[in-house]
N, C-alpha and C positions, 0 to 999 in steps of 0.2 A: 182807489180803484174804481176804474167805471162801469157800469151796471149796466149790461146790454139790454134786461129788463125795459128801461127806459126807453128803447127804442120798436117795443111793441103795443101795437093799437089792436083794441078788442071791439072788431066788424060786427059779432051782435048786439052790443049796446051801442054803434053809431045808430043815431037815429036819422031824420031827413033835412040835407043842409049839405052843409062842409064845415069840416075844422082843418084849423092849417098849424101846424107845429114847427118848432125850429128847437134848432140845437147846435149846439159849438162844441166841433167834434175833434180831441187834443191827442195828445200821443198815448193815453191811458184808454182810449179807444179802440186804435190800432193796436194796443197791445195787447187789446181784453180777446182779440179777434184771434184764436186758433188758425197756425195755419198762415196767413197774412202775410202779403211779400215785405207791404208797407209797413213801417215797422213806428212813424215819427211825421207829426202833421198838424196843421191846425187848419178844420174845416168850416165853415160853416154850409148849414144844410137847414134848409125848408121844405117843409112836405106838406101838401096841399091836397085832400081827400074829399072827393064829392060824390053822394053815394045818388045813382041812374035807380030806375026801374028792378034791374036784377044784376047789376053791376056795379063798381069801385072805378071813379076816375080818378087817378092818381097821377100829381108830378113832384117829381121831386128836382131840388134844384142845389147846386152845388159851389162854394166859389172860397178858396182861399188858397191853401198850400200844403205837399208833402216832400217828404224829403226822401229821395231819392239816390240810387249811387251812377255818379258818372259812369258812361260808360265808355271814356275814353283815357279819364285818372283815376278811376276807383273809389275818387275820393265824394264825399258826401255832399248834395248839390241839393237846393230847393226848387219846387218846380210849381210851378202857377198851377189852380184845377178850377175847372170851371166848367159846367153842363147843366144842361137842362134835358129831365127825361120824363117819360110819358108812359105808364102804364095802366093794364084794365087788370082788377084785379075782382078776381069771381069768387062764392062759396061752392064747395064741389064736394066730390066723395076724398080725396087725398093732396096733399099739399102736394105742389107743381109749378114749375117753370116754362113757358113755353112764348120764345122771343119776347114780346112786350106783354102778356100776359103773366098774370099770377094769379094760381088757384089755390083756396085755401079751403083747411078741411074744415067743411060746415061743421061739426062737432065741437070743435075746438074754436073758430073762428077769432082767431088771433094772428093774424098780421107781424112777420117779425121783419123787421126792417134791418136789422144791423149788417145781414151779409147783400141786401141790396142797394143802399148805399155805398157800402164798402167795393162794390161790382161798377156801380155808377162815379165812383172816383176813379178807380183803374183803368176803366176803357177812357174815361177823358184823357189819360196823358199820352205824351205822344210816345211813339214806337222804340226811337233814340231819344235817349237822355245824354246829353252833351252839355257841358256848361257853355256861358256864353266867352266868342272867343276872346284868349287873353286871360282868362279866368280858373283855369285849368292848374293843376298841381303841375309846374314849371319840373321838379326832379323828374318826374313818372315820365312827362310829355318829351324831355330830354333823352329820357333813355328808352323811350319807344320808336323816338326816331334815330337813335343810334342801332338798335338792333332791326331795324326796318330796312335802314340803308348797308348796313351788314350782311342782310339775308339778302339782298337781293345784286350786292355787287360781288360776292363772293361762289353763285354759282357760275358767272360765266367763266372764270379766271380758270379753276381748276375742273371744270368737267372737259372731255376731251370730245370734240366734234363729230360724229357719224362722217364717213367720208361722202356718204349719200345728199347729207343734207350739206355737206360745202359744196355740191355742184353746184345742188338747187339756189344755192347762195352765188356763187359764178354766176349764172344763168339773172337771177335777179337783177346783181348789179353791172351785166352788161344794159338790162331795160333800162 
């Protein structure tokens, strides 16, 4: 089981510099994650911390694979991940999100990375998830295109015409 522990850095003992961390992040990851669409993966992820004057440069960077479900066969599909992102991460009165910013609560000053990671894999994939063509569950894709071309030859046949709109239909195909 993996220990999301591992994935928090304690910002009052960074001292001045940077450390850069990495971690190989597997399906007992995703599954420690409550919640979690992704459920199966193998990531790797580097995180690079430089601490400013009164701030946290932070990037993390991201590149391997999660497994995903078609959304054309249902069926389970791999998908490349790969980003690069860039946050300031402050000590404040309350832990907080705000676009590239991350406020953490100066009392506590612990850093928890697992669900910003896990945010920095999800927006890198893309919107459709498709296999590549050809690759697709051939039964499913068969029988999507049979009820595709069912639905859609079947309302002309038995709906009956408006007598309004067969003028308009005259009138068209004398232009």
């Amino acid at each position: 089981m993996f220990s999301l522990e591992t994935l928090r850095i304690d910002l009052k003992a960074f001292k001045e510099g940077s450390i850069e961390k990495n971690w190989m992040l597997g399906d007992d990851y995703f599954l420690a994650l409550e919640g979690a669409e992704i459920q199966r993966g193998s990531v790797n992820v580097g995180v690079t911390l430089r601490k400013a004057e009164n701030y946290f440069d932070m990037q993390i960077c991201t590149e391997g694979f999660v497994v995903v479900t078609c959304d054309r066969c249902l069926d389970d599909m791999e998908q490349s991940v790969e980003s690069d992102n860039r946050f300031i991460v402050k000590l404040g009165i309350a832990d907080s999100e705000d676009d590239d910013t991350i406020t953490v609560d100066e009392n506590e000053g612990m850093l928890d990375l697992s669900w910003v990671i896990y945010e920095s894999i999800a927006l890198s994939l893309p919107i459709k998830h498709v296999h590549a063509p050809g690759k697709c569950n051939t039964a499913m894709t068969e029988k999507l295109d049979e009820l595709s071309a069912t639905r859609s030859g079947d309302g002309d046949d038995n709906t009956a015409v408006d007598p309004r709109w067969s003028k308009l239909t005259e009138l068209k195909e004398k232009n």
